[in-house]
C-alpha positions, 0 to 999 in steps of 0.5 A, a space after each residue: 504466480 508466487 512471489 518468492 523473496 529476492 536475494 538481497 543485493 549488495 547494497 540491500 540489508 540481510 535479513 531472514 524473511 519474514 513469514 507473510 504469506 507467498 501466494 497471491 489471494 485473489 479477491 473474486 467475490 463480489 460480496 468481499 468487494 463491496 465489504 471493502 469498498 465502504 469509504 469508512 471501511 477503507 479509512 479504517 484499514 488505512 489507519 490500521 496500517 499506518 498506526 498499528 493496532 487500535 481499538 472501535 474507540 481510538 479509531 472512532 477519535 481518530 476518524 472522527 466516527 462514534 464507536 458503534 459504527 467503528 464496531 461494526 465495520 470492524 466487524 464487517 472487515 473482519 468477516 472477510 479476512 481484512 482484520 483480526 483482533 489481536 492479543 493485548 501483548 502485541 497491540 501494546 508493542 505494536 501500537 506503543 503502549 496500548 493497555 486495557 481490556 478493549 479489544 484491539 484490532 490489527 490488518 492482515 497482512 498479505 498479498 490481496 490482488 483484485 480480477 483483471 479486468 477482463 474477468 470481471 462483471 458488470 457490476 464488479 468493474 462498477 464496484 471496482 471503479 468506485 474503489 480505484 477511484 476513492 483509493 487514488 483520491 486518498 493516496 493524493 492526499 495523503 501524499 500532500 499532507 505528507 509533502 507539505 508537512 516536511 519541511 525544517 530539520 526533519 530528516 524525513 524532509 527529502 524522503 519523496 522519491 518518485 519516478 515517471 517513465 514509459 517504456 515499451 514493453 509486452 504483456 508478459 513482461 509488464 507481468 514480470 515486472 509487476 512481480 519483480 517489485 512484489 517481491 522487492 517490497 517483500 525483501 524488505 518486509 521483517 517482523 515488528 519486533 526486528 524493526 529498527 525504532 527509527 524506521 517508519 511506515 513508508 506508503 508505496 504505490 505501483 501505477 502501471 497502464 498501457 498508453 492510449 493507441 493513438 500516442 503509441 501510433 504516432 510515431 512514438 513521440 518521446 516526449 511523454 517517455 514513450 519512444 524507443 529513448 525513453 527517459 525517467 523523470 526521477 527523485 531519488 531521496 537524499 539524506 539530510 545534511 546538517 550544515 554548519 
């Protein structure tokens, strides 16, 4: 289904939308999979998407990996559409600086979604699994580092909202409501060079999954949010105060 960027609401920022691509690639070829899969490769994309452009031998100090094996997974990212190499001027904007005759490297942006489930083989949910579990792991971490690092005055302390609830829904429209925030996402999306200096790299996360069908026999206990009352356990962020 293509994602179409919302209208902007009252309280969101206008903004033209930027040219990403609408429609969703699916990721069906066991071979592109496994190609990303690789715990170096996912690191890799991780810091290109958190830092910006880079060259085998910024990534290599930075993941603490020798240049040759960041070349070739590189590479390997590129052969399947994960990254592109990228022209001096724009790796300079982008990554704050950059110079030199290296070659950089960029992700590609774009909406890349894996088969459901029930479409795929054996060995495809093996592969998936592996990369689920490896991206979770990740994602933790990430968000602790990230957790215990804001303390003090930094304004960006409070910036942790999260939000846990159950509510009952169809298939049709837990599909519906995985688009509506694909394309809430993209509302916000704009070009680097329309990018106030402020802002920074925010890692959102949507997690969704059917209870198991004994809780949702049971009566639709409401204390995890599954009943018909079900409540939010939220953190809204919250802008810091300077007191006094």
């Amino acid at each position: 289904m293509p994602q179409e960027p919302g209208t902007p609401g009252p309280h969101a920022p206008a903004r033209p939308a930027p040219a990403l691509p609408t429609e969703p690639v699916e990721l069906s070829d066991l071979a592109t999979l496994k190609a990303l899969s690789y715990p170096r490769r996912q690191r890799i994309l991780q810091h290109l998407t958190r830092h910006g452009p880079a060259t085998s031998a910024t990534l290599a100090r930075a993941l603490g990996l020798n240049t040759g094996s960041t070349s070739y997974h590189l590479r390997q990212l590129a052969r399947h559409g994960f990254v592109e190499e990228t022209t001096k001027k724009q790796a300079t904007h982008e990554a704050g600086g950059a110079t030199g005759r290296e070659r950089w490297w960029r992700a590609i942006p774009g909406d890349r979604r894996f088969p459901p489930r029930s479409r795929q083989s054996p060995e495809m949910r093996l592969v998936m699994d592996e990369l689920n579990h490896r991206a979770y792991t990740a994602d933790l971490e990430l968000f602790e580092q990230a957790q215990q690092g804001g303390v003090g005055d930094d304004p960006w302390a409070d910036a942790f909202p999260y939000s846990r609830a159950g509510i009952r829904l169809t298939l049709p429209e837990l599909r519906m409501l995985f688009e509506e925030y694909i394309a809430l996402l993209n509302r916000y999306r704009r070009p680097e060079t329309s990018t106030p200096p402020d802002a920074r790299t925010v890692l959102t996360r949507f997690f969704a999954f059917p209870a198991p069908a004994a809780a949702d026999l049971a009566g639709h206990d409401d204390r995890d949010g599954q009943g018909p009352h079900a409540t939010h356990t939220t953190n809204p962020p919250t802008a810091k105060r300077n007191d006094p």
